[in-house]
N, C-alpha and C positions, 0 to 999 in steps of 0.2 A: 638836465633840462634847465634852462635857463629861465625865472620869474622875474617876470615884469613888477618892481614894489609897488608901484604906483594902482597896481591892478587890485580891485577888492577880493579878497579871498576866503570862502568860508571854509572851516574843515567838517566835512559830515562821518561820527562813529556810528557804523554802520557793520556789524557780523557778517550780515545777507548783502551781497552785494555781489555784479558777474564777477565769474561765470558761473557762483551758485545761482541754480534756477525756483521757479515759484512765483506768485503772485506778491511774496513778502519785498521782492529784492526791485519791482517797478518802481515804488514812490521814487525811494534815493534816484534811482538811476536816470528815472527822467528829469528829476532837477537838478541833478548833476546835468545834464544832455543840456537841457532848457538857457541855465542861469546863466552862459555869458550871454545873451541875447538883454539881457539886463545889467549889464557891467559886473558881473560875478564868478569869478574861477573856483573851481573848488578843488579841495584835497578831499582826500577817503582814507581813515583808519580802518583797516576791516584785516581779517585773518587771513594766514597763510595756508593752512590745513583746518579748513573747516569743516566739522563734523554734522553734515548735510546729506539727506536722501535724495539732491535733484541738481545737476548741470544744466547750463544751457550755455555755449559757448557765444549763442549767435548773439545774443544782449550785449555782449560787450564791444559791438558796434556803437553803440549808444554812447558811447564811453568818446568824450573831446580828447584830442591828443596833449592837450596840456595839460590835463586832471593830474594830479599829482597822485597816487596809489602810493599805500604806505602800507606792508603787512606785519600781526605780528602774529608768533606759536600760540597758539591753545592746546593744553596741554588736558583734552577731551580725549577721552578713544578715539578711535576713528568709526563712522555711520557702518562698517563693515563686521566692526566687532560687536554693535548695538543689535545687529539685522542676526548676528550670528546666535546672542544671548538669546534672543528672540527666540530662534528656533529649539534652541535648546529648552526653553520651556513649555515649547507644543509639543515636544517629542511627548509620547506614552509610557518608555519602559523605564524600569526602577533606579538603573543608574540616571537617566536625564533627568527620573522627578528630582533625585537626591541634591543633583548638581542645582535644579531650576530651583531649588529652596533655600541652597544658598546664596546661589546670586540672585534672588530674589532679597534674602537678609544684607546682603552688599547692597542693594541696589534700594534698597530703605533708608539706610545710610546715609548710604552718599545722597538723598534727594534731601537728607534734612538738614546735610554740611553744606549742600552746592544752595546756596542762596544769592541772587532770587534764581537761578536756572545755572543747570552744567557750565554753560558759559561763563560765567565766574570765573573758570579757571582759565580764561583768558587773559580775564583782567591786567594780571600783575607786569606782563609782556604789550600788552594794548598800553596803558598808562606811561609805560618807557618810552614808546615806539613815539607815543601821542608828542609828547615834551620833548622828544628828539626833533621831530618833525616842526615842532610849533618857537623850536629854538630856532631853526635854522633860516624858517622861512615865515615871512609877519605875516599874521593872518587878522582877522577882525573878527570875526565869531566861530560858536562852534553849533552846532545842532547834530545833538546826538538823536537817532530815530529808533523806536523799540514796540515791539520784541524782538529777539531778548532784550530782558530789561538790565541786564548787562551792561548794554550798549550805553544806558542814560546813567549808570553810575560811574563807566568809565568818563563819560562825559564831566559829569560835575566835579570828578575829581581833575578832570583838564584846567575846566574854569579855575576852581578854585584856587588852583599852584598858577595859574598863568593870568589870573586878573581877566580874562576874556567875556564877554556875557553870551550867555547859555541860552540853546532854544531845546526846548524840550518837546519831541515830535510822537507824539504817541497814535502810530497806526491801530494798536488796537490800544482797550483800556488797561492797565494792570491787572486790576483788580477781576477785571471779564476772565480776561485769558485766563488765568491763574486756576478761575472757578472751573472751567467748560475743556481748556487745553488737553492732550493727552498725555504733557510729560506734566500736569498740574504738581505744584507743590502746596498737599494737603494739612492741616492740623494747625492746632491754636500758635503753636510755639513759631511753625512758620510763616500764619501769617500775621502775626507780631513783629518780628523778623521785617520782612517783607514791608512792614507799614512805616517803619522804622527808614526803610533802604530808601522808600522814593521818597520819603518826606525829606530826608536830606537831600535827595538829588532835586526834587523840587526846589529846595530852599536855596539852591546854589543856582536857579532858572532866574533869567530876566521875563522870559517868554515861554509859554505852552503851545501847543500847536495841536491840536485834535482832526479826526475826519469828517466827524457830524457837527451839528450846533447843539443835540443834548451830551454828546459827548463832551464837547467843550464847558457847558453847563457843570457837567458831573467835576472835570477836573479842575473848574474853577475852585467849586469846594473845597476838592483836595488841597487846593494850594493854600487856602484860607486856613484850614484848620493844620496846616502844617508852618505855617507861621511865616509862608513865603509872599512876598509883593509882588511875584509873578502874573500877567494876567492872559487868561486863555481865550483859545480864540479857533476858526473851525479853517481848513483847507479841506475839499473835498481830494478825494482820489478820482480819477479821471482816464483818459484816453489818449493815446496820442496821433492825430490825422495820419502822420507817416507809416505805422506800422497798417493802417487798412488802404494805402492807394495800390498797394501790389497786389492786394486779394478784394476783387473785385464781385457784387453779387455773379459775375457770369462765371467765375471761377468752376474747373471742371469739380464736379461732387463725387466723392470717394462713395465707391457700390462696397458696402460691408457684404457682399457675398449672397444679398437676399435677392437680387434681381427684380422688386419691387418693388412699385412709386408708393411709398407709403409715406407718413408726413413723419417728418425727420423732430424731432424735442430735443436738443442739447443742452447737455450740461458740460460746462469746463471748469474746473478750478479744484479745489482742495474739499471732501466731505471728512467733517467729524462735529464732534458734537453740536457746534453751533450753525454748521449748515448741514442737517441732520439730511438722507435722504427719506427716511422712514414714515413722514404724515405724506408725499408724494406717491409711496408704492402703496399704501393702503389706497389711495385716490384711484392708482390702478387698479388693484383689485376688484376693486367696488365697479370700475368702468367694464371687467370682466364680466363682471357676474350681469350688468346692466344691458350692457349692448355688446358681446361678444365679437358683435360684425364688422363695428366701428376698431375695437381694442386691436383686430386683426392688421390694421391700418395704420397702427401707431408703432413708429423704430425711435425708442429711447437710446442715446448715443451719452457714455457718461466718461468721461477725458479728465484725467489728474489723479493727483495723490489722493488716494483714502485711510483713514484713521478709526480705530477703537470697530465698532459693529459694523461699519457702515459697506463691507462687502459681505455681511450676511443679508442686508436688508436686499441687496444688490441679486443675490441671489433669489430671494424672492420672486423680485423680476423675472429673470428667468424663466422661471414657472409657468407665468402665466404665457397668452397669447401672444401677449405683441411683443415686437421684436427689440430684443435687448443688445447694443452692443457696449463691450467693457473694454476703454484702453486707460491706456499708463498715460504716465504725464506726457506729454505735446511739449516740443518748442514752440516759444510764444508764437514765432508763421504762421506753423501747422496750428495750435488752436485757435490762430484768428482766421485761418482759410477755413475752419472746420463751422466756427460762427458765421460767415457769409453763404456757408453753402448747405444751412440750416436753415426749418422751414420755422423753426420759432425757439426761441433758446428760454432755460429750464433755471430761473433762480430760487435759491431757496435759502430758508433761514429760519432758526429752529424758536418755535413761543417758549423762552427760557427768559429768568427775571432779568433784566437790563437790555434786553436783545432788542427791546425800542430805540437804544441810544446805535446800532451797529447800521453799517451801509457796505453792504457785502462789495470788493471793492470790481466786481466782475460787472455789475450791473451799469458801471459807464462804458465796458467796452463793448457792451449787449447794446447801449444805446448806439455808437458808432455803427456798429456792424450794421443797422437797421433794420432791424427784423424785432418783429411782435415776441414779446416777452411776457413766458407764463409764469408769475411767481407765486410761489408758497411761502406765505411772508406773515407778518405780524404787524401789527398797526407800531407806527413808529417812525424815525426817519427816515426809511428805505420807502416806505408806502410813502411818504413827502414828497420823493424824488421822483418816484413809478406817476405818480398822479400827473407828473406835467409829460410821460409816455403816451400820446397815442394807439400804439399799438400792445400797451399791458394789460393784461388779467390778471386780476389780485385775488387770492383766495387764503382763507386762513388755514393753517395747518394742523387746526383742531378740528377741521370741520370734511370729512372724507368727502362726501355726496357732493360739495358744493365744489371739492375737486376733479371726483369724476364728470359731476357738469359741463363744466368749463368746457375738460378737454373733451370732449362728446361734440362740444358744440363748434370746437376748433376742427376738432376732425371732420366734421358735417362741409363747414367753411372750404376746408382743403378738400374733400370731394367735388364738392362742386365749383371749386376756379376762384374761392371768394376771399382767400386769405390776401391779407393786403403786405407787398412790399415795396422797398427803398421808401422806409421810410423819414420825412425828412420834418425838420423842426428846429429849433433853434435850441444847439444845446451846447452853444460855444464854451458857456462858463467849465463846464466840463473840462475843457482842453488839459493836456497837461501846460503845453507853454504858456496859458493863462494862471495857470497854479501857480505855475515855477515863477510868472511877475508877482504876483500876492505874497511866494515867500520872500521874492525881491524887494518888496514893497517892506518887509518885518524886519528884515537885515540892514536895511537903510537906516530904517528910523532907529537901530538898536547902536547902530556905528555914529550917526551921528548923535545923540544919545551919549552916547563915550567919550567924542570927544571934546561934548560940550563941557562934560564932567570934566576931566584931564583940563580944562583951561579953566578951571573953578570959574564956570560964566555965570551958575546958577546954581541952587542945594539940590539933595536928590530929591529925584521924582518920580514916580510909576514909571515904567515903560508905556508909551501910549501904544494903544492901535490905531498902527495906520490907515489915515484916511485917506488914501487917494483912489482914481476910480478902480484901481484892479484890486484892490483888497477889502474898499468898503462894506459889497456886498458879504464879503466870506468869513472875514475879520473883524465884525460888530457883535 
């Protein structure tokens, strides 16, 4: 492939990236899609055998034909031999316990050698592949995005061997994930360790990049007490107009087999500890016992990967009255035709310490779809964003009754003809191609920036945040 020099180029390390699927592997991919609309090409360092539970082939449409893809080994098990451990430790009888005790003893181990996550052992083949790639072909920045956190110390070690300034893109927080995650790495020593790892990859950042504004807040901190002049700053996660002009509200609605108009509640995306389903099914419960005639009427539809309890809670459902349907993870189509042909879609988000700074990243394509959104949520930035919703119900997830309310009252609504849809507002900032200008707007100012430096014009200075109109809002 032939590179135009003259074309600005970022490179994004990125693990999750098509055709591994999930909610984690959207951001990159849309600003990878987005940023030549803004004078921007990008490369992608990402893995060759990625040790992932989910594909999706059809994302890597999204993908410009000039992206440059650079892969390297990780030298991870493969998700095959993880799902197999697995089982091995559910078996019952006395040789599987024997086995599940020891590789349980393995697998102690190794969580307090693999710092900060399995992925580590990426690293040493990422870092080659990075400075191969970055030899051969100029680029101008790099923005490593995480989790894994990996990704952002493979990053700083890029900057630092290659002079380049660093944006440091944290989808979730380190510190959150690490607490709530289900591969978390627990214990003093590691998150010592661990404090250690981002404060350097920090300190090697020009720029931070968060999803909320208390998130940004939080990791300004970090940067400060890590001794870096980094400064943070917030991009939401978003929607993109193209993936919902094919799935249309008339879209035909999949019959789960009940043959009854009953009002459809969706949930799509990923449940474990921090989008708990658990203060949800007790809100059912309670709506059981309340109005049994109503609860009859309700088809819960719950789409993606589930972690740690969260198909036992699942199971609960079951039980009751209303109707439960359970699938596996959707290609992105199939769960955005499954949100348009939903009569209200299902977020949630678990009252756990910092979960005020989180924005669960489903809730803009809940906005797109337009349809009334019931959430079980926590006062925070997410309740910030729901408030300029229309069609949201906010309830807290400490509070069961005030969840069976709601949806009593939702269901009453769908009885009689009165739920409201298409619904419409102005929720452009959302977009992703507005996203992808605001990080356009951060890679400008960080290149020219450099090569103010490089012509000794003036002594160092902060990285500013950009002020122009696509970044004002989001990056102040």
């Amino acid at each position: 492939m032939s590179v135009d020099p003259r074309t600005k180029r970022v490179l994004f390390v990125s693990y999750l990236f098509p055709p591994v699927g999930g909610v984690g592997v959207l951001r990159v991919a849309k600003f990878v899609k987005f940023l030549p609309e803004y004078g921007w090409s990008s490369s992608v360092l990402t893995v060759s055998n990625p040790s992932v539970p989910l594909f999706d082939e059809s994302l890597l449409r999204d993908i410009p034909e000039d992206t440059i893809i650079r892969k390297a080994k990780t030298r991870e098990p493969g998700y095959a031999v993880k799902s197999s451990v697995a089982a091995i430790e559910g078996s019952p009888s006395t040789a599987a316990s024997l086995k599940s005790t020891i590789k349980n003893g393995i697998k102690a181990v190794a969580k307090s050698l693999l710092q900060p996550d399995a992925q580590i052992l990426w690293y040493p083949a990422a870092v080659k592949e990075g400075l191969r790639l970055l030899t051969e072909t100029p680029h101008d920045v790099i923005v490593a995005s995480g989790p894994p956190f990996t990704n952002l110390v493979v990053g700083a070690a890029l900057a630092r061997k290659t002079g380049l300034p660093l944006v440091l893109d944290y989808r979730d927080e380190w510190d959150i994930s690490n607490a709530y995650w289900e591969n978390k790495q627990a214990g003093r020593l590691s998150n010592w360790i661990q404090r250690r790892m981002q404060s350097r990859a920090v300190r090697a950042a020009k720029a931070i990049v968060a999803t909320t504004p208390l998130s940004a807040a939080a990791l300004q901190q970090v940067s400060r007490r890590a001794g870096s002049r980094a400064t943070a700053g917030h991009i939401y996660n978003g929607f993109d107009t193209s993936d919902f002009s094919a799935n249309t509200n008339d879209s035909e609605r999949t019959d789960y087999g009940n043959g009854v108009d009953r009002f459809r509640l969706s949930f799509a995306g990923t449940l474990w500890e921090l989008t708990s389903i658990e203060p949800f099914v007790e809100g059912v419960r309670r709506l059981c016992e309340l109005a049994p005639a109503l609860a009859e009427r309700l088809e819960i539809v719950i789409a993606g990967r589930r972690a740690g309890r969260q198909d036992e809670y699942i199971d609960r459902l079951s039980s009751l009255s209303c109707q439960t349907v359970r699938l596996g993870y959707l290609e992105h189509a199939e769960a955005v035709r499954l949100m348009v042909t939903s009569d209200s879609l299902l977020l949630l988000l678990s009252d756990l310490p910092h979960a005020d700074r989180v924005i669960s990243s489903k809730v803009f394509e809940y906005m797109a779809a337009k349809k009334p959104v019931f959430a079980v949520t926590p006062e925070g930035d997410q309740c910030d964003v729901l408030s300029e919703h229309p069609g949201a119900t906010i309830c807290s997830p400490a509070n069961a009754d005030q969840i069976a309310d709601a949806l009593a009252s939702r269901l009453e609504e769908h009885r009689l003809g009165a739920m409201p849809d298409g619904l419409t507002w102005d929720f452009s900032q959302f977009e992703r191609r507005a996203q992808a200008g605001q990080l356009a707007d951060l890679l400008d100012s960080l290149t020219v920036d450099r090569e103010l430096r490089k012509r000794n014009l003036h002594r160092p200075i902060d990285v500013d945040v950009p002020q122009s109109p696509r970044a004002s809002e989001s990056l102040t």
